[in-house]
N, CA, C and O atoms as a Tinker XYZ file with bonds, in Angstrom:
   488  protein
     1  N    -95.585000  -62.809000  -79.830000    73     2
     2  CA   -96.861000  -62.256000  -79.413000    64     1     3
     3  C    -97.059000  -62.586000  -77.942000    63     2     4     5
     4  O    -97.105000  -63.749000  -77.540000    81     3
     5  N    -97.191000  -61.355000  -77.030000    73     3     6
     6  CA   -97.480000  -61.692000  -75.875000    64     5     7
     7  C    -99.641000  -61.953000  -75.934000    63     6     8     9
     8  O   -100.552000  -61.430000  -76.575000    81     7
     9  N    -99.553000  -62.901000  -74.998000    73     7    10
    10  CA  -100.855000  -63.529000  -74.641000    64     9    11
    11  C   -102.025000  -61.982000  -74.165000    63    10    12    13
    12  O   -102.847000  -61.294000  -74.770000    81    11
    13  N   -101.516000  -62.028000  -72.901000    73    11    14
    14  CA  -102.219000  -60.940000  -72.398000    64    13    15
    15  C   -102.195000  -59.627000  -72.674000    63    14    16    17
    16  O   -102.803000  -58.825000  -71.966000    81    15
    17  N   -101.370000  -59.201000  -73.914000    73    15    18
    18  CA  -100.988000  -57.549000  -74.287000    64    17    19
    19  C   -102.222000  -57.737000  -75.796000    63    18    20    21
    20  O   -102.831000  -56.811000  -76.332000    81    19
    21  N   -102.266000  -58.836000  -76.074000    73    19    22
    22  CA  -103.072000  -59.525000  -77.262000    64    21    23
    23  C   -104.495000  -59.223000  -76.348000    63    22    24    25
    24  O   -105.220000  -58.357000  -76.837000    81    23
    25  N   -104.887000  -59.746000  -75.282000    73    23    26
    26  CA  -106.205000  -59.586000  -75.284000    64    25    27
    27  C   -106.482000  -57.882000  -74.893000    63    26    28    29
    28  O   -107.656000  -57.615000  -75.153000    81    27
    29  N   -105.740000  -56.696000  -74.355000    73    27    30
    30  CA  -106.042000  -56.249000  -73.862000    64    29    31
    31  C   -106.100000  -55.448000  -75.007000    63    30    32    33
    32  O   -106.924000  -54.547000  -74.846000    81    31
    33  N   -105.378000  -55.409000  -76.445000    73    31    34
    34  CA  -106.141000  -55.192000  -77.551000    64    33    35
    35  C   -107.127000  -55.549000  -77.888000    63    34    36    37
    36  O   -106.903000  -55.079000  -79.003000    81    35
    37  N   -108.351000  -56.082000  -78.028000    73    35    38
    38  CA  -108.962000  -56.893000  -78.342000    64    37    39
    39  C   -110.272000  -56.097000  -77.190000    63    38    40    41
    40  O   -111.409000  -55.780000  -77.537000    81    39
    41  N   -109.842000  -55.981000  -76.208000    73    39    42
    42  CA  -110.647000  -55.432000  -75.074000    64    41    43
    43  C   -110.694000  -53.936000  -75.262000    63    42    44    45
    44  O   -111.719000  -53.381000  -74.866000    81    43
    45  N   -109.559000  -53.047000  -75.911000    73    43    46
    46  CA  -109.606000  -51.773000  -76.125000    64    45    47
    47  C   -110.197000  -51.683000  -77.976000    63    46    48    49
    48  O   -110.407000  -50.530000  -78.352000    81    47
    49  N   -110.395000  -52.585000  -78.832000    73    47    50
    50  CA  -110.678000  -52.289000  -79.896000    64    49    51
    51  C   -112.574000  -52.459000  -79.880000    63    50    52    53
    52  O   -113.423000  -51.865000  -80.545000    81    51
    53  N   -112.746000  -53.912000  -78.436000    73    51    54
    54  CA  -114.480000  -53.492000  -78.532000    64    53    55
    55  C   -114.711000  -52.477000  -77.931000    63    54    56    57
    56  O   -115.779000  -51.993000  -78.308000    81    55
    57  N   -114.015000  -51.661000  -76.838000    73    55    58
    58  CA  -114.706000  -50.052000  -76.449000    64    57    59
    59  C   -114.482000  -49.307000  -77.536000    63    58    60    61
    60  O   -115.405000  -48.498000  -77.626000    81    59
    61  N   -113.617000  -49.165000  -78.512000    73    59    62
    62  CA  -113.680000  -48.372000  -79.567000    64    61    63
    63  C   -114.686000  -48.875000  -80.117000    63    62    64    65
    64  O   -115.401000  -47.892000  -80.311000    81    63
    65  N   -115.256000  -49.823000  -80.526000    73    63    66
    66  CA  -116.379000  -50.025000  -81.328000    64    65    67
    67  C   -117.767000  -49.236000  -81.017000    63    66    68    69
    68  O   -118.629000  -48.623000  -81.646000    81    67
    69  N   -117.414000  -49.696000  -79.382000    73    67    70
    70  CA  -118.706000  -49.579000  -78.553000    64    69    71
    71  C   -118.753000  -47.671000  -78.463000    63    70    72    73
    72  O   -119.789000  -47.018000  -78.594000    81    71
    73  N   -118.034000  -47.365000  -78.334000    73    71    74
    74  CA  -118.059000  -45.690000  -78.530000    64    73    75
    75  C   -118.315000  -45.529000  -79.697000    63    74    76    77
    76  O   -119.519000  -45.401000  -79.920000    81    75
    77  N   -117.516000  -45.470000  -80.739000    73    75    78
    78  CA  -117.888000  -45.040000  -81.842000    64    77    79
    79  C   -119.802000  -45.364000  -82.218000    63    78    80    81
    80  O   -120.548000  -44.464000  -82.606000    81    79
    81  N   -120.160000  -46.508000  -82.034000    73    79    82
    82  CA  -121.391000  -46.839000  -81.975000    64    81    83
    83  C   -122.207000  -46.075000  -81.871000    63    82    84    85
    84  O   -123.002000  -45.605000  -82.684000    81    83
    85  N   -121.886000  -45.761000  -79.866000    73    83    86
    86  CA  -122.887000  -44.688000  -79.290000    64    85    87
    87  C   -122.870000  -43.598000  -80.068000    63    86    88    89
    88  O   -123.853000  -43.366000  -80.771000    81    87
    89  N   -121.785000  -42.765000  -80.081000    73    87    90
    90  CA  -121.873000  -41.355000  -80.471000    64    89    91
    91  C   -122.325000  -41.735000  -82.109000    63    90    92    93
    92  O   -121.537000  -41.210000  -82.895000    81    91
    93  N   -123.069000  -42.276000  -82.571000    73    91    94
    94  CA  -123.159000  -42.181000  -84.160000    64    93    95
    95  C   -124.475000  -42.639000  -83.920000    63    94    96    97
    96  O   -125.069000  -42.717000  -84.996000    81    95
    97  N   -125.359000  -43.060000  -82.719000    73    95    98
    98  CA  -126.569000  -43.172000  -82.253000    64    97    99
    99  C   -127.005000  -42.038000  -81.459000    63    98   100   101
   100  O   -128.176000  -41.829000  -81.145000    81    99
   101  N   -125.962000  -41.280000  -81.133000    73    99   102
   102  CA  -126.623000  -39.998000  -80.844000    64   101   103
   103  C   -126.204000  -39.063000  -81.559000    63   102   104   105
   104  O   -125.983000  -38.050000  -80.895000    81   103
   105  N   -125.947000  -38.942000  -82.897000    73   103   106
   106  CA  -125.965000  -38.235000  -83.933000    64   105   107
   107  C   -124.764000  -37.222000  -84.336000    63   106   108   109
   108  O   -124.767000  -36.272000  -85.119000    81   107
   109  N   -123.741000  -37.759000  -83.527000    73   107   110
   110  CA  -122.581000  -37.207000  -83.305000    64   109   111
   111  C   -121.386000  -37.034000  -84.247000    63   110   112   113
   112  O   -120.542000  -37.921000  -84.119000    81   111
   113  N   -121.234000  -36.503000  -84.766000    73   111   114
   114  CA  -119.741000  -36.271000  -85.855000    64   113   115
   115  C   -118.719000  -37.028000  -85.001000    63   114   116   117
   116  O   -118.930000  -37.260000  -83.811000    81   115
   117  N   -117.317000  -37.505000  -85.808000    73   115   118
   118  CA  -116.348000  -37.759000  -84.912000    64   117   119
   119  C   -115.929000  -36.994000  -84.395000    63   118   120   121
   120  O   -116.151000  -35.809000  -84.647000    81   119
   121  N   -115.101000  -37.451000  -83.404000    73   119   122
   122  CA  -114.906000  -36.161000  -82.275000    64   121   123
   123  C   -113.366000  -37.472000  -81.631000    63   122   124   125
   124  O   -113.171000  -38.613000  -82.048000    81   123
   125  N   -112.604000  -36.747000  -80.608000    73   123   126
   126  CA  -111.202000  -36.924000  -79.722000    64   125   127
   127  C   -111.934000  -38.603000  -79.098000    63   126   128   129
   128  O   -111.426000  -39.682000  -78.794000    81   127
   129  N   -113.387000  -38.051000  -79.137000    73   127   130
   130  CA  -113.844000  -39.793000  -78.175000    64   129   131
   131  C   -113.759000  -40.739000  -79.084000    63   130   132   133
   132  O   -113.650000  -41.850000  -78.564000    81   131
   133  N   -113.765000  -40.745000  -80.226000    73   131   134
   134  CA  -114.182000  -41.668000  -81.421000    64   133   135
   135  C   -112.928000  -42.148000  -82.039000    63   134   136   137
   136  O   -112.582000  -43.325000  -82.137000    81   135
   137  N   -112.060000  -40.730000  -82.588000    73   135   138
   138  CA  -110.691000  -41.415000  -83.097000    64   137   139
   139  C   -109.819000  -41.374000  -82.020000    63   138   140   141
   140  O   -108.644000  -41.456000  -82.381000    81   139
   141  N   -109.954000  -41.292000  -81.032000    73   139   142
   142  CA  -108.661000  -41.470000  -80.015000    64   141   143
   143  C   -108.443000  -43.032000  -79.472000    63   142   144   145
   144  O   -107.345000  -43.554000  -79.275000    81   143
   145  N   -109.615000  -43.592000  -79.296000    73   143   146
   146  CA  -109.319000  -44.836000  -79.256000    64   145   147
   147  C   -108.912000  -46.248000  -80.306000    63   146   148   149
   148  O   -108.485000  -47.392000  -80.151000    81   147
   149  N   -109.467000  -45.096000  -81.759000    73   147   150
   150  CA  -108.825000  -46.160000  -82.902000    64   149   151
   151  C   -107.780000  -45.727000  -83.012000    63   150   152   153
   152  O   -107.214000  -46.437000  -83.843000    81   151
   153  N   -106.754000  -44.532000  -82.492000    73   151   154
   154  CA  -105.455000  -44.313000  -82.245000    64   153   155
   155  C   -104.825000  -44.798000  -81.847000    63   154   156   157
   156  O   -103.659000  -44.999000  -82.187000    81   155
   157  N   -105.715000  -45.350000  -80.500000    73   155   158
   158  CA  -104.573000  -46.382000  -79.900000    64   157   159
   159  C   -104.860000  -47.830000  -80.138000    63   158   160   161
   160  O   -104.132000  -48.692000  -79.648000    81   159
   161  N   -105.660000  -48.057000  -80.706000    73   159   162
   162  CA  -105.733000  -49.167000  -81.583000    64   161   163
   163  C   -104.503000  -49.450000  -82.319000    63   162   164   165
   164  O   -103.922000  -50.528000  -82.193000    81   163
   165  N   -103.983000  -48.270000  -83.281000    73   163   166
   166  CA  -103.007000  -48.497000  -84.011000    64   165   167
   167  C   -102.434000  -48.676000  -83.755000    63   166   168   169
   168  O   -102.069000  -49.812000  -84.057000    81   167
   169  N   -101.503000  -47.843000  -82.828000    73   167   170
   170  CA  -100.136000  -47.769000  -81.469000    64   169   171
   171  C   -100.118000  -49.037000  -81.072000    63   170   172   173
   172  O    -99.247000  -49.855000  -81.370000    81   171
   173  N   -101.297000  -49.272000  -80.237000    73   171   174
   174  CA  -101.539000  -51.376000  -79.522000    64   173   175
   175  C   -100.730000  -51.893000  -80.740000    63   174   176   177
   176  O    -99.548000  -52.234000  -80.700000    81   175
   177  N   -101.585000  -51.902000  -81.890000    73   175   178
   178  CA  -100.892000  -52.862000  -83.222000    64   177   179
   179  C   -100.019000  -52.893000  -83.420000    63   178   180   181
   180  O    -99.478000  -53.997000  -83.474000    81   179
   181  N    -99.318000  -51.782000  -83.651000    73   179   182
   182  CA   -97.524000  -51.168000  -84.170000    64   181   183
   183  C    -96.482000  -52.097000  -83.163000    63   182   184   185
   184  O    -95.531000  -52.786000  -83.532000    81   183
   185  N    -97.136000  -51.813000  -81.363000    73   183   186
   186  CA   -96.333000  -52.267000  -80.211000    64   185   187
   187  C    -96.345000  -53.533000  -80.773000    63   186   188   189
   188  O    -95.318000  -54.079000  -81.176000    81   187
   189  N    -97.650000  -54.122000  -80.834000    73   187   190
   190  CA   -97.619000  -56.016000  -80.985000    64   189   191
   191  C    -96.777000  -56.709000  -82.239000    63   190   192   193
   192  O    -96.214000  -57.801000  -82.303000    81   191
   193  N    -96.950000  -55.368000  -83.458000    73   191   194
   194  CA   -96.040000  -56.008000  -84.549000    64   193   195
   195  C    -94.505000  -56.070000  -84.171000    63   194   196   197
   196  O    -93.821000  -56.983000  -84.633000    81   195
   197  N    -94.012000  -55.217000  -83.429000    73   195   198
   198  CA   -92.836000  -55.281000  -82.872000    64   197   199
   199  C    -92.263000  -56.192000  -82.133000    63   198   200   201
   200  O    -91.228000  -56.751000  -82.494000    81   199
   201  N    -93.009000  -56.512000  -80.750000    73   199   202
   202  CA   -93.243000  -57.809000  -80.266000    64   201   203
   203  C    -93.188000  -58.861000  -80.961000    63   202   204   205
   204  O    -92.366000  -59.744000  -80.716000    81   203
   205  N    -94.022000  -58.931000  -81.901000    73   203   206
   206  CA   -94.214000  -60.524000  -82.788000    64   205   207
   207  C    -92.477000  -60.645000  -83.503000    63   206   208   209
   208  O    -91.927000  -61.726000  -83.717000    81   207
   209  N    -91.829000  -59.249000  -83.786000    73   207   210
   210  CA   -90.963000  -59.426000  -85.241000    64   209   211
   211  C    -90.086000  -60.088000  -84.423000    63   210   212   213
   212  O    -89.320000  -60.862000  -84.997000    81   211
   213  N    -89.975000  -59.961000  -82.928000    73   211   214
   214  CA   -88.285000  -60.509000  -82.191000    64   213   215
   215  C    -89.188000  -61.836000  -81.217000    63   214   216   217
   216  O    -88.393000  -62.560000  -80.618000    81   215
   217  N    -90.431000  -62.145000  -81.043000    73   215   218
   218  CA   -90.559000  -63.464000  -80.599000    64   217   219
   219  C    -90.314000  -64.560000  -80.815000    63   218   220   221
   220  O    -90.326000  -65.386000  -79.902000    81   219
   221  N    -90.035000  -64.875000  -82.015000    73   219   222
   222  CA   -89.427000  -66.340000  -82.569000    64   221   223
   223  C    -88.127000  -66.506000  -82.011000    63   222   224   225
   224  O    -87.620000  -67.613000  -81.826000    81   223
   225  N    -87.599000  -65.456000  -81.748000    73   223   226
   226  CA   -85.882000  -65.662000  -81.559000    64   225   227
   227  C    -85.954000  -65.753000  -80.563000    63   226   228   229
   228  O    -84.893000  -66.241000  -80.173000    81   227
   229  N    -86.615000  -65.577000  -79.749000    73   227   230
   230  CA   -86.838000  -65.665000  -77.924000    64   229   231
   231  C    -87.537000  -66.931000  -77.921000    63   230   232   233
   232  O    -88.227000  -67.054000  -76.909000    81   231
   233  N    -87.582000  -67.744000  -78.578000    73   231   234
   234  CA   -88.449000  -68.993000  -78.088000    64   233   235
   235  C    -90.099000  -68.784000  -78.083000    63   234   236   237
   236  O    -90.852000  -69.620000  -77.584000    81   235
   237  N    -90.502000  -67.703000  -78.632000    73   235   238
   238  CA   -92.090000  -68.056000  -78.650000    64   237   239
   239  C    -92.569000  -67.565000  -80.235000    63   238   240   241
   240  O    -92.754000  -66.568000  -80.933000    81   239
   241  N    -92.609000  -68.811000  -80.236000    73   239   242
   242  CA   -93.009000  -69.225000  -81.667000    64   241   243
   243  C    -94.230000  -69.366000  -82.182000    63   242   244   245
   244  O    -94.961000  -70.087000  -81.502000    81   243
   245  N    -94.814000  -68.815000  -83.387000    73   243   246
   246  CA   -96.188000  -69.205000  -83.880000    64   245   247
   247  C    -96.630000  -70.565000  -83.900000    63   246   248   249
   248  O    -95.742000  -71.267000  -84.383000    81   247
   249  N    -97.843000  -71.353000  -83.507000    73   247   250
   250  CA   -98.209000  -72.390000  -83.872000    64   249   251
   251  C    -98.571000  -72.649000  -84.994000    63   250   252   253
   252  O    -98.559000  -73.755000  -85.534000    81   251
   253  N    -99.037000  -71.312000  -85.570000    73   251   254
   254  CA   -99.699000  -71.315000  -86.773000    64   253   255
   255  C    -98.924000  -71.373000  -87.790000    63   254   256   257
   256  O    -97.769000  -71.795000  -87.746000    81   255
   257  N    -99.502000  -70.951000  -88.797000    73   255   258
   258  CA   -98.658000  -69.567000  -89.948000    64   257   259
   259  C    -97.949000  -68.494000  -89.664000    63   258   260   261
   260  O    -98.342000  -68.468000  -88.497000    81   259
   261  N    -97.623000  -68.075000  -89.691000    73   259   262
   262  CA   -96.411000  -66.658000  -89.548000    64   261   263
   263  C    -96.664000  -65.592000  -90.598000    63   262   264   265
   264  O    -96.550000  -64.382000  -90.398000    81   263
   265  N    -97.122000  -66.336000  -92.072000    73   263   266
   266  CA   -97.258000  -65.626000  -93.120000    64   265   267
   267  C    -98.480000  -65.251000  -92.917000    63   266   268   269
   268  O    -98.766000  -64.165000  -93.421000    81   267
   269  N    -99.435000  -65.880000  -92.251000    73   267   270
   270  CA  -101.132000  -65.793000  -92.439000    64   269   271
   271  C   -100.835000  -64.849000  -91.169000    63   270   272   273
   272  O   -100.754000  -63.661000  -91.481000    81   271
   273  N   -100.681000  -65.089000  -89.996000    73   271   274
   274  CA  -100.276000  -63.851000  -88.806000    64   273   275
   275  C   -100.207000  -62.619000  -89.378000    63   274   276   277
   276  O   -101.141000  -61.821000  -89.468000    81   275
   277  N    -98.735000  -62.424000  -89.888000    73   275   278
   278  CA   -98.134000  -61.082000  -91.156000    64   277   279
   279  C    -99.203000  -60.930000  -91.669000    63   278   280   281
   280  O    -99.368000  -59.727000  -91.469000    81   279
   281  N   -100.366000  -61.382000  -92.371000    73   279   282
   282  CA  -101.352000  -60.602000  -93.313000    64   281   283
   283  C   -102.510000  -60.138000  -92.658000    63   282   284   285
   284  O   -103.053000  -59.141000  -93.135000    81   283
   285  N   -103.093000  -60.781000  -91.446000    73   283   286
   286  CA  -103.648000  -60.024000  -90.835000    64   285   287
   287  C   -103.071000  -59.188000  -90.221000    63   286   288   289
   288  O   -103.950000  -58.384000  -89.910000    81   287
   289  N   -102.130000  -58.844000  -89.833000    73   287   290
   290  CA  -101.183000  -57.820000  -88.840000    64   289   291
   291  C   -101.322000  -56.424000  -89.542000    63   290   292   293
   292  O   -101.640000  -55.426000  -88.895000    81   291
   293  N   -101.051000  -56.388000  -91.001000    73   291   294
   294  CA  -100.472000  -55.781000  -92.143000    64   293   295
   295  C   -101.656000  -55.182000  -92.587000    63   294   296   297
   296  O   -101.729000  -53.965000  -92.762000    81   295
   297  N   -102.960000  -56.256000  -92.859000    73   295   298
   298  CA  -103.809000  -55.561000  -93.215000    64   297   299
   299  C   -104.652000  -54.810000  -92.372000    63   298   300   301
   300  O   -105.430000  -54.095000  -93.004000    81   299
   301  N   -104.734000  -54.752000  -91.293000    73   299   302
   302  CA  -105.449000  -54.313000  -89.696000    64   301   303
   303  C   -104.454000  -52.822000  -89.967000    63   302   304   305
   304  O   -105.002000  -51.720000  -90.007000    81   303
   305  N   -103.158000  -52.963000  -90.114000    73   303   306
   306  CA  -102.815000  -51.810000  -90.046000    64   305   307
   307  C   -102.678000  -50.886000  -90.784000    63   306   308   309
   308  O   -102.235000  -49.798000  -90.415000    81   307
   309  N   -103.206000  -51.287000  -92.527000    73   307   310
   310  CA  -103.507000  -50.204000  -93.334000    64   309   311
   311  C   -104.976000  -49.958000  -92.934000    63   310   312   313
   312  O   -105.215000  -48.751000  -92.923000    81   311
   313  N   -105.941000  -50.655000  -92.632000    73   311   314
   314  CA  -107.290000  -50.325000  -92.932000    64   313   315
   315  C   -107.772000  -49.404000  -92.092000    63   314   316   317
   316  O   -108.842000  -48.857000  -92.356000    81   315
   317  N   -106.776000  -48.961000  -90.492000    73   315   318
   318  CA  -106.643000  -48.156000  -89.547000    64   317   319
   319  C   -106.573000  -46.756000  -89.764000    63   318   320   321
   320  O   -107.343000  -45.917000  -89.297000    81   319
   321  N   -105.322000  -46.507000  -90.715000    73   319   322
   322  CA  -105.526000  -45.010000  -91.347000    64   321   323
   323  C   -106.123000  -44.770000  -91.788000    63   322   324   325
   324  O   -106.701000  -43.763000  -91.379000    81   323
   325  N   -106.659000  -45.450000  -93.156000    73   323   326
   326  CA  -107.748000  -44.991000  -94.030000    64   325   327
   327  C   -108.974000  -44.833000  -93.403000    63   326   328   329
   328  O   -109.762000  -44.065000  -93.955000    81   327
   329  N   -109.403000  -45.511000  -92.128000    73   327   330
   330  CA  -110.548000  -44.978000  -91.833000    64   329   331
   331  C   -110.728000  -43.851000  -90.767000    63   330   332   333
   332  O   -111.748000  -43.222000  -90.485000    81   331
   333  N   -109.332000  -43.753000  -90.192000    73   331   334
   334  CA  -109.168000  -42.223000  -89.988000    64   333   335
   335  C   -109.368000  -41.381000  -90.431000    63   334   336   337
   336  O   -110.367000  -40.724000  -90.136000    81   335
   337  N   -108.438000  -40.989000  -91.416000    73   335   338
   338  CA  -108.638000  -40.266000  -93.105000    64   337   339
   339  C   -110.059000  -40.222000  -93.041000    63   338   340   341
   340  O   -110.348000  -39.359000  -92.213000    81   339
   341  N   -110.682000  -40.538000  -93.332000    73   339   342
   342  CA  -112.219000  -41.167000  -94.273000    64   341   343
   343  C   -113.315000  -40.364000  -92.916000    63   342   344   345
   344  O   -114.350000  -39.763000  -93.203000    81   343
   345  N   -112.776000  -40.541000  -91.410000    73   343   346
   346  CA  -113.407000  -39.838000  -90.721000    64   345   347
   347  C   -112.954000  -38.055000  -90.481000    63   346   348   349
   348  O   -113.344000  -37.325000  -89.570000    81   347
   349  N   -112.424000  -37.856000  -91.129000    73   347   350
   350  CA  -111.669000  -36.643000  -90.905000    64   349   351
   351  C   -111.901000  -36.042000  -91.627000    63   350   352   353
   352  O   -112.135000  -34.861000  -91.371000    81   351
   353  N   -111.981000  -36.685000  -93.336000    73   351   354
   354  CA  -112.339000  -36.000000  -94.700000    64   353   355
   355  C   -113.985000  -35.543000  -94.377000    63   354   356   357
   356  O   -114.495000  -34.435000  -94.208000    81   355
   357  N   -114.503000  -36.807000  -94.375000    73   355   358
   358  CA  -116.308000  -36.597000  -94.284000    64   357   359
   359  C   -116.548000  -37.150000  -92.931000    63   358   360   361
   360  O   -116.392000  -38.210000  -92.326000    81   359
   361  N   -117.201000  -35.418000  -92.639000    73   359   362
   362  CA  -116.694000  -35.204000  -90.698000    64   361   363
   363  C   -118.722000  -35.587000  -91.072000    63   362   364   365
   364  O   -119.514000  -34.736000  -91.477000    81   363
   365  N   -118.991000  -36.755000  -90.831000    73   363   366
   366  CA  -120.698000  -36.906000  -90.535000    64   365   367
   367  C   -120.571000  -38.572000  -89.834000    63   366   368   369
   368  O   -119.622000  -39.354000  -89.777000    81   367
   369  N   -122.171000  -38.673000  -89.301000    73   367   370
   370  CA  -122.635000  -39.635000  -88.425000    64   369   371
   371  C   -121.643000  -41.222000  -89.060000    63   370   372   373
   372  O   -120.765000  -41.826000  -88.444000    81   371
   373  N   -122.171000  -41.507000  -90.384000    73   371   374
   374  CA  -121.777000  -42.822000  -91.147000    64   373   375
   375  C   -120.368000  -42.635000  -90.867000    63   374   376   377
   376  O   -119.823000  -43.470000  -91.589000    81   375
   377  N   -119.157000  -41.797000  -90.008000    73   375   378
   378  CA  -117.763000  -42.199000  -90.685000    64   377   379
   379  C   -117.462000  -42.653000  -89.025000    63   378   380   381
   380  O   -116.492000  -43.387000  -88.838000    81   379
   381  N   -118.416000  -42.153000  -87.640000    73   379   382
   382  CA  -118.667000  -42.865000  -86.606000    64   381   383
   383  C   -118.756000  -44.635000  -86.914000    63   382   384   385
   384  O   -118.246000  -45.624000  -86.388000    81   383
   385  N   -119.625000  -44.408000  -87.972000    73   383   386
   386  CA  -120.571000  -46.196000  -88.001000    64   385   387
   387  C   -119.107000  -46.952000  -88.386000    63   386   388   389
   388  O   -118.463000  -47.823000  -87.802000    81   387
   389  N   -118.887000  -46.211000  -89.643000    73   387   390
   390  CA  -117.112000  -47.099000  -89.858000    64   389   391
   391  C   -116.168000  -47.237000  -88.762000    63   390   392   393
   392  O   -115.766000  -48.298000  -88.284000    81   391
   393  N   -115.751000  -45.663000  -88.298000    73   391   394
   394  CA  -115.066000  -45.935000  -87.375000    64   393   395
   395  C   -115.039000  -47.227000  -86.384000    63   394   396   397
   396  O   -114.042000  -47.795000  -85.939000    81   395
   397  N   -116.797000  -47.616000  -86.099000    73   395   398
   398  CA  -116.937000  -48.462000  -85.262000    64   397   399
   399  C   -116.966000  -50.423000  -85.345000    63   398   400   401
   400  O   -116.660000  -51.284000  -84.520000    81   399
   401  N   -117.525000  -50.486000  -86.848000    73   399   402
   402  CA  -117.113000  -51.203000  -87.901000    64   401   403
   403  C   -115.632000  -51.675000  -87.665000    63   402   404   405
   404  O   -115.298000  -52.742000  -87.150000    81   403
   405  N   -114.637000  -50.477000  -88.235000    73   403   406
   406  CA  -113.421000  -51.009000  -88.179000    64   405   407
   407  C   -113.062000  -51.682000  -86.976000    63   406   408   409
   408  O   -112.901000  -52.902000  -86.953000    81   407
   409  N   -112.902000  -50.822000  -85.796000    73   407   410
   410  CA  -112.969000  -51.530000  -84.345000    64   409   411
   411  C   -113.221000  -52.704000  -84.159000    63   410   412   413
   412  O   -112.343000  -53.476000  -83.773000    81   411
   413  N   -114.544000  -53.117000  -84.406000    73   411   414
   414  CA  -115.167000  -54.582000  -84.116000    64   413   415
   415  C   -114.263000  -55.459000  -85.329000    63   414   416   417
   416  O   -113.896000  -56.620000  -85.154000    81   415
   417  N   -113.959000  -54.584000  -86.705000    73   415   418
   418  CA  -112.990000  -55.885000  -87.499000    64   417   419
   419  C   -111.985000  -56.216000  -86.788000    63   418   420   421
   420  O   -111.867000  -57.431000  -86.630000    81   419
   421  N   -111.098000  -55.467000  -86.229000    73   419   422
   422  CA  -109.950000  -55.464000  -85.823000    64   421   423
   423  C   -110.136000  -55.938000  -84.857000    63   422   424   425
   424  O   -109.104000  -56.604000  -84.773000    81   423
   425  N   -110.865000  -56.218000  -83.673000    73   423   426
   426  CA  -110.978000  -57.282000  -82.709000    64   425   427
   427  C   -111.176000  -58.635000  -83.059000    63   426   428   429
   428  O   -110.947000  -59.652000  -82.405000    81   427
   429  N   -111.676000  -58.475000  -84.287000    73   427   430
   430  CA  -112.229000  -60.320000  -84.447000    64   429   431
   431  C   -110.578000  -60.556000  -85.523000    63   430   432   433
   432  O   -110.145000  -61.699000  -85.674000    81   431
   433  N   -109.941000  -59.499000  -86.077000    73   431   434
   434  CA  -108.808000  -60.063000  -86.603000    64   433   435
   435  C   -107.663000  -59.864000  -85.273000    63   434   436   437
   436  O   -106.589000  -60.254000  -85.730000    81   435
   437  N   -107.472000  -59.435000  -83.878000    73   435   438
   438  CA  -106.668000  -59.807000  -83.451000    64   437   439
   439  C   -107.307000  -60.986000  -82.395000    63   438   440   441
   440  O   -106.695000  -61.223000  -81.354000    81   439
   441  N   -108.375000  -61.600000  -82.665000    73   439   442
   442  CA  -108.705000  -62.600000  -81.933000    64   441   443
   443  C   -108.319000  -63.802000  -83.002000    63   442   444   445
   444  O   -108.012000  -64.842000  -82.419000    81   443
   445  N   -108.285000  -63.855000  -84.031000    73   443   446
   446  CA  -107.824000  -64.851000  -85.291000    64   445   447
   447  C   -105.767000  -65.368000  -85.058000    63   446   448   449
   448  O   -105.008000  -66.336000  -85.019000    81   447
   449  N   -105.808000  -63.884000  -84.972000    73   447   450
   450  CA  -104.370000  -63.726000  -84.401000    64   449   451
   451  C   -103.278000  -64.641000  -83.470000    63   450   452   453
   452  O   -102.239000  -65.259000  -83.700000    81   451
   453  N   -104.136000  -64.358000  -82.269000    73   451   454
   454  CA  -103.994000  -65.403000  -81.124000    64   453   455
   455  C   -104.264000  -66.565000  -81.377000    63   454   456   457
   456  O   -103.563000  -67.480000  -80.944000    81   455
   457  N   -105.516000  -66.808000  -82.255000    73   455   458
   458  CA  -106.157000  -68.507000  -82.609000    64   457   459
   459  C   -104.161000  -69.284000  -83.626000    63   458   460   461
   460  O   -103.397000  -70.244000  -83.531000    81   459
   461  N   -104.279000  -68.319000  -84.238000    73   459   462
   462  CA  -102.908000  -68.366000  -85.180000    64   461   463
   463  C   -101.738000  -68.487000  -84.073000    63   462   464   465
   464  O   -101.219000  -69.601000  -84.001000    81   463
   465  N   -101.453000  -67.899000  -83.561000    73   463   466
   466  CA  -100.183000  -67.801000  -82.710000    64   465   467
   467  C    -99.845000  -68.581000  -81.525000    63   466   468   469
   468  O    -98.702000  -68.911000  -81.209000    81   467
   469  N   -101.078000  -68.894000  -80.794000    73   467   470
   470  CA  -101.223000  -69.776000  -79.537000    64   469   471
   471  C   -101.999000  -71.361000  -79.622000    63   470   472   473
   472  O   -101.828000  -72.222000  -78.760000    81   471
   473  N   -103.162000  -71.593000  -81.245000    73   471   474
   474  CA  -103.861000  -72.225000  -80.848000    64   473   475
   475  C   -104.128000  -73.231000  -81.735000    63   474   476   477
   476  O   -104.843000  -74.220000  -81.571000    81   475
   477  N   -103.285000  -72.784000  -82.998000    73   475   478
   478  CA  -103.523000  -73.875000  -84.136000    64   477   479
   479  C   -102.491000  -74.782000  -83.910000    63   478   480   481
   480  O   -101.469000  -74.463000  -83.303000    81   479
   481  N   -102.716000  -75.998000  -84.406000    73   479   482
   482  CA  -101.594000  -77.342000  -84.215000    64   481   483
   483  C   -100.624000  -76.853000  -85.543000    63   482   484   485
   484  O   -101.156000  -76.294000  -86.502000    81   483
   485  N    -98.943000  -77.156000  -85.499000    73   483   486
   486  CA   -98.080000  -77.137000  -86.304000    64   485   487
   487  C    -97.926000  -78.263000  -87.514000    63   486   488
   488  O    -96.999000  -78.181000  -88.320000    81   487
């Protein structure tokens, strides 16, 4: 896990929040502004799971768990589609509110992430 590719997820999953938010306060269906950034939410994730799978062998190693890492990693990245899906199926205001929901989960689980990878004692 790189440090700084970690926060700049974390920094692109609260503007997804923070959009999705707005436009579902101004009464807005989803729209390219709403799921495009939980798009690249996913993409960010996919890149970082990749990253994480060959860092141990390079010398940067979890402090944490590895297994507890893997389950937030894993679960961040099913709960991503489905609320795609879920905004796409039922195109109304509430699939904004999720959309934005998910966002803010997925920041506080790749901030757990880092706590796991950089910050817990072995």
């Amino acid at each position: 896990m790189i440090e700084w590719f970690a926060w700049v997820q974390v920094g692109v999953a609260g503007v997804a929040a923070l959009s999705a938010v707005v436009f579902a306060l101004l009464q807005r269906t989803p729209n390219d502004y709403t799921l495009g950034p939980v798009a690249l939410i996913l993409v960010l994730l996919v890149v970082q799971m990749g990253i994480a799978a060959f860092a141990p062998a390079a010398g940067n190693s979890p402090t944490g768990s590895l297994l507890e890492w893997w389950m937030y990693a894993i679960t961040a990245l099913v709960m991503i589609p489905a609320a795609m899906v879920w905004a796409l199926v039922e195109r109304s205001i509430m699939s904004n509110v999720v959309l934005g929901l998910l966002a803010a989960s997925v920041a506080v689980m790749l901030t757990r992430m880092h706590t796991i990878w950089f910050i817990n004692s072995a």
